[in-house]
C-alpha positions in Angstrom: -40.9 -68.0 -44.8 -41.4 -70.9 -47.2 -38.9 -74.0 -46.6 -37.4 -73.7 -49.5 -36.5 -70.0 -48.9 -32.5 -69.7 -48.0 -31.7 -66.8 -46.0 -28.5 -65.0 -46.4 -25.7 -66.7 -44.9 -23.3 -63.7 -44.4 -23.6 -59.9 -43.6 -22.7 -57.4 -46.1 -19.6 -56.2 -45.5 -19.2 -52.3 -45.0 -16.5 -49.6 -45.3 -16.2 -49.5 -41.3 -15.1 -53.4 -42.0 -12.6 -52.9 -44.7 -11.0 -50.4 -43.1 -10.5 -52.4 -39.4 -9.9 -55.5 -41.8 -6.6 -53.2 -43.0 -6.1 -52.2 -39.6 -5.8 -56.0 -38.6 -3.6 -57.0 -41.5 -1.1 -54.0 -40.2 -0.9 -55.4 -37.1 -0.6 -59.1 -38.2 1.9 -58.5 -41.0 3.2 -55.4 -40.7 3.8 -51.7 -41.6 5.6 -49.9 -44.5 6.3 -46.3 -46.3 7.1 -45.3 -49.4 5.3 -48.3 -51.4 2.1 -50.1 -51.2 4.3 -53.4 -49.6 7.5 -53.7 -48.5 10.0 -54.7 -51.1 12.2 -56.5 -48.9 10.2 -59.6 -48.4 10.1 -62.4 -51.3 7.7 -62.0 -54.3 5.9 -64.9 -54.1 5.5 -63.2 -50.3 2.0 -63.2 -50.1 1.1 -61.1 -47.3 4.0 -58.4 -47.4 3.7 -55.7 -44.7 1.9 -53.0 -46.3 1.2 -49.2 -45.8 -2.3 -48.2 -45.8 -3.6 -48.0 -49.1 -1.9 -51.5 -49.8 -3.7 -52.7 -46.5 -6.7 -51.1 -47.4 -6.7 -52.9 -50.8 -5.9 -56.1 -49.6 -8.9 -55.7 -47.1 -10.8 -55.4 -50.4 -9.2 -57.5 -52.4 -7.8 -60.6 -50.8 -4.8 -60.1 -52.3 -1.9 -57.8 -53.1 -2.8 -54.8 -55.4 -0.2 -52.7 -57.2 -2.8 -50.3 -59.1 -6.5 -49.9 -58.7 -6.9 -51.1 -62.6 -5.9 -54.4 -61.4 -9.4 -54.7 -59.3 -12.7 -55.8 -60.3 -15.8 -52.9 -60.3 -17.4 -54.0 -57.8 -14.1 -54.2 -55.5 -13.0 -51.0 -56.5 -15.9 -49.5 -55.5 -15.3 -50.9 -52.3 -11.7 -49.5 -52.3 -12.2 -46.4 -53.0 -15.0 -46.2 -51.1 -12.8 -47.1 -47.9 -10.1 -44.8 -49.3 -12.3 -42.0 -49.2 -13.4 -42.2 -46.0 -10.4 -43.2 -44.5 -9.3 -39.5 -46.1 -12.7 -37.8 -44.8 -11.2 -38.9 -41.4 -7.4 -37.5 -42.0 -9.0 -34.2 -43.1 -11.1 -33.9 -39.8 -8.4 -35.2 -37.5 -5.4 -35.5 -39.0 -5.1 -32.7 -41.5 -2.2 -32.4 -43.9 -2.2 -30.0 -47.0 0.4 -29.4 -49.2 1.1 -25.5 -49.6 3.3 -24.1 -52.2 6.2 -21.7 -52.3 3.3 -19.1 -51.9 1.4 -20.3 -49.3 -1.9 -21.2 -51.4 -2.8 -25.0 -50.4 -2.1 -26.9 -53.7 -4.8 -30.1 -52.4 -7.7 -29.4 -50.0 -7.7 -33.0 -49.0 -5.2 -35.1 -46.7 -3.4 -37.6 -49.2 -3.4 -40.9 -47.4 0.0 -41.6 -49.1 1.7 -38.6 -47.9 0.2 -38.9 -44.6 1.1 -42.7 -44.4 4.6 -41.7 -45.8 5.9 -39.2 -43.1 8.9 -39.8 -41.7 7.6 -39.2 -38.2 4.1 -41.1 -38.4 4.4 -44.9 -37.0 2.7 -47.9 -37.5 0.9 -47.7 -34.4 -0.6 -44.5 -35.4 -1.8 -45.2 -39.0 -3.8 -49.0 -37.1 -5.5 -46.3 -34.6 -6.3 -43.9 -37.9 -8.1 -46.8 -39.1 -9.9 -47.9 -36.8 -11.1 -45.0 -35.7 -12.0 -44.0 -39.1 -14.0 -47.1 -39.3 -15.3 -45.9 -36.0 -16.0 -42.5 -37.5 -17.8 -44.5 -40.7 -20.3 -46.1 -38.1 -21.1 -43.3 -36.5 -22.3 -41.7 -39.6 -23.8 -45.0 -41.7 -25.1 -46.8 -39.1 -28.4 -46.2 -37.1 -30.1 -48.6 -35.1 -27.7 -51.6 -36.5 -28.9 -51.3 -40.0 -26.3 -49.4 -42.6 
C-alpha cells in the first residue's frame, strides 16, 4: 500500500444491518399498527414509534419516510431490498396469505403490513421477526465474513 492510499474508513452496510438497525429503533422508540408512525406524537416528532416498514425505512433513510418516492435510488434499493427479505423470512416462518371468499390465495407472499397490522401480533414479536430475519439474511449472504 502506497502512503498516500486511504483505506475505507467504514464497512458497507448490508440488509442483515438495516433490518436489526429497524429492530433497534423499535425498541428504542417504539411500536405502531395501522400507519408507518404513530400519529399521536408531535410532527416535528422526529423519531415517532413506528411499525415495521416505517422502521425499516428509517433504518435506510435516517429519517421518517411516508412513501418510497420520497427516497433517493440508491436508498430505495436498500429499502426494498430489506423489505424483501424481511418478507422472504414471513413467508418461511411466519406465513400469512390472504384467501378469498373461495378459498384461492389472492397473494402468495406475506404482506409485511398486514402481518405488522394484526390485532394479535405485538411489538415484541415483529423486533424478534427482524432480527431474526437479519439472522436468516446472514446465513444466506454471508460466507466466511465476506457478503
Amino acid at each position: 500500500m502506497k502512503a498516500t492510499h486511504q483505506p475505507p474508513t467504514h464497512a458497507p452496510v448490508t440488509t442483515a444491518d438495516l433490518l436489526r438497525m429497524a429492530a433497534l429503533y423499535l425498541r428504542r422508540h417504539g411500536w405502531t399498527q395501522g400507519t408507518y408512525y404513530a400519529t399521536t406524537t408531535p410532527a416535528n416528532y422526529p423519531t415517532p414509534p413506528a411499525c415495521a416498514a416505517g422502521a425499516i425505512g428509517i433504518a435506510c433513510a435516517g429519517h421518517t419516510v411516508e412513501h418510497f418516492t420520497q427516497l433517493d435510488p440508491d436508498t430505495l434499493a436498500d429499502y426494498l431490498a430489506a423489505l424483501a427479505a424481511f418478507v422472504d423470512y414471513l413467508d418461511a416462518y411466519h406465513p400469512m396469505f390472504l384467501i378469498d371468499d373461495d378459498g384461492f390465495v389472492l397473494d402468495e407472499h406475506t404482506s409485511p403490513y398486514s402481518w405488522n397490522d394484526d390485532p394479535a401480533r405485538t411489538a415484541e414479536q415483529v423486533i424478534t421477526a427482524l432480527e431474526a430475519a437479519a439472522d436468516e439474511w446472514d446465513r444466506l449472504h454471508l460466507t466466511g465474513g465476506q457478503n
